[in-house]
N, C-alpha and C positions, 0 to 999 in steps of 0.2 A: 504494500500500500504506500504509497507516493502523497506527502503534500510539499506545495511549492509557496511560498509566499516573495510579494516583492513590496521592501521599504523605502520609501522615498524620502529623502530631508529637506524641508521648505524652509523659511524663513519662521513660519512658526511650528515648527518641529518636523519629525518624523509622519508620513502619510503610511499606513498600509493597505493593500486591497491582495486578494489571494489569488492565484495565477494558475490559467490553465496553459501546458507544455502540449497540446494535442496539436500545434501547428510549429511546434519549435525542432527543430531536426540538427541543426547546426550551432560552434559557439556563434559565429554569429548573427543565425536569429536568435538567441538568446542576450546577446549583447546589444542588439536592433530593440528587443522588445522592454529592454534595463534604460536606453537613453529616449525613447520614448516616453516612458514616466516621467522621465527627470526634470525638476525646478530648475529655471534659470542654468542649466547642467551642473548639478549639485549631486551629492554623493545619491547613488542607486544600490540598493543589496539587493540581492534573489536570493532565495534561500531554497534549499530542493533539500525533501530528506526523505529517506527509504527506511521504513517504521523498523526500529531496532539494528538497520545493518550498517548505515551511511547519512552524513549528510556533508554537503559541500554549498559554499557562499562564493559567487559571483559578485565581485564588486565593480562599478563603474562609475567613474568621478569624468564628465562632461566627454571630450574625446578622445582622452586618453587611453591606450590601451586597455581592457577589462584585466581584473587579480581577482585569481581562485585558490580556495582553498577546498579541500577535499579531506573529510577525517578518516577515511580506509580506503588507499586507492585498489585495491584488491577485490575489496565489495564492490565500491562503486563501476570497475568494470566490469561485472555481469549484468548491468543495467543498463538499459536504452539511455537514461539519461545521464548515469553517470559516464558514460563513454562522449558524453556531447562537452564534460565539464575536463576529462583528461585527454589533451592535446598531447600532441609528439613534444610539444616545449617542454611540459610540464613533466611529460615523463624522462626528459632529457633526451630523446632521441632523435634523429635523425626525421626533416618532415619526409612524410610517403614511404615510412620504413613500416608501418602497420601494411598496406599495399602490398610492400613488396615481400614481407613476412605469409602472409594469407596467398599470396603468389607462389611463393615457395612449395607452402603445405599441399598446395592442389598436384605440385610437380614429384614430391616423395611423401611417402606415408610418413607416419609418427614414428615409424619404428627404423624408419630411414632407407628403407630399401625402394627402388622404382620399379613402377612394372613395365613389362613389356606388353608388346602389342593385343598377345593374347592375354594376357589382363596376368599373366603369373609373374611374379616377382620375380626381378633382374638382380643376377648377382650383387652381390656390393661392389664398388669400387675400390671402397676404400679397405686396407689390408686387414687381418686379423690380428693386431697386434694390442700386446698388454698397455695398461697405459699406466707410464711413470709415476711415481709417486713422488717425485719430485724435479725441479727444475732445471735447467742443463748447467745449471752451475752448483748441483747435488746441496744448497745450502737452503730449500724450502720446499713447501708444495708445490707440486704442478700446477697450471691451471686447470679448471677443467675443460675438456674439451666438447661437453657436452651442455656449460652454462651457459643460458639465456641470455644475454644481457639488453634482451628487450623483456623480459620477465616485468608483469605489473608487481611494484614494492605489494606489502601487505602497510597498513599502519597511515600515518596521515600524511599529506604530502600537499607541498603547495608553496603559501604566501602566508607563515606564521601571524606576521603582524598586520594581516588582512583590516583589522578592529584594533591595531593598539592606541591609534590617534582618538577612537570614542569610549577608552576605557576596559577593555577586552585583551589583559597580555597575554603574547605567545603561549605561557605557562597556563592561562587559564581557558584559552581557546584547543590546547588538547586534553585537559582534563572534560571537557564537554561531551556529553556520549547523547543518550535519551534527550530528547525535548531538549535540545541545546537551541532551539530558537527563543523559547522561553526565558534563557536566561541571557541568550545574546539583546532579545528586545529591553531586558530591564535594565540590562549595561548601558542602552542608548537611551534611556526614557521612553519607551516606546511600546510601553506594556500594554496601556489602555487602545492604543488604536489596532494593535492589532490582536486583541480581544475580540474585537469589536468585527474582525474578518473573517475569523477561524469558526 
């Protein structure tokens, strides 16, 4: 279960009105649908959270790039919308490397072998040999030759001090889990309007 809420800050406070994602596919329409709200282009939050697994804040201040944060990037990419909030940037990777990742998969199985024409598995290529257990200069571990390093992190990931300018430190923006809108809204003053939403 999915709710999204979007806060707006005006000149006399915080607006909120609660947000439906049913036309939002990309960051940015979701960054299109953050500066659309906005005052005089004044701070914008979205707030998207996945009951019990995930929740991540979209923030956008007039035209400046949008900052996200994500509290389990892990969870949030087995979700239509969590995958809309973790970019190649934010995962550190390379852009179009998901592309060429899911490119790859369709070309060899999981298990790494290709098949041939008549659909049976083609030899391996690569030879049967043990793999080191340590490095060519015998003073560590090997790499591994088998790790991901587009692997999604498990755990938070993002823009720590997303909220540190409205009272929200780093330190208290990962202790947040359940209902962390709840307590993000009362750090900004912005309890009662978006009461008034939900």
């Amino acid at each position: 279960m999915y709710f999204a809420a979007l806060l707006a800050r005006t000149e006399d406070g915080w607006e909120a009105s609660d947000t439906e994602l049913d036309d939002v596919e990309t960051l940015s329409d979701l960054t299109d649908l953050a500066q659309e709200a906005s005052v005089d282009e004044d701070t914008v939050l979205v707030y998207i959270e996945q009951e019990d697994a995930w929740f991540g804040i979209l923030r956008v201040d007039g035209e400046e790039d949008p900052r996200i944060y994500v509290s389990d990037a892990s969870a949030a990419a087995r979700s239509s919308y969590g995958e809309i909030l973790l970019t190649d940037e934010l995962l550190g990777r390379e852009p179009g490397a998901e592309d060429e990742i899911a490119a790859l998969e369709e070309l060899v199985d999981l298990d790494g072998t290709e098949e041939e024409e008549d659909g049976e598995p083609a030899p391996s290529s690569r030879p049967a040999t043990a793999t080191p257990l340590t490095d060519d200069t015998g003073s560590g571990p090997a790499p591994d030759p088998d790790f991901d390093s587009d692997a999604i992190p498990a755990g938070p990931i993002g823009e720590l001090g997303i909220l540190a300018d409205f009272g929200v430190s780093e330190k208290d923006l990962l202790t947040l889990r359940t209902d962390a809108l709840t307590e993000i809204a009362d750090a900004l003053g912005a309890a009662e309007v978006l009461e008034a939403v939900r």
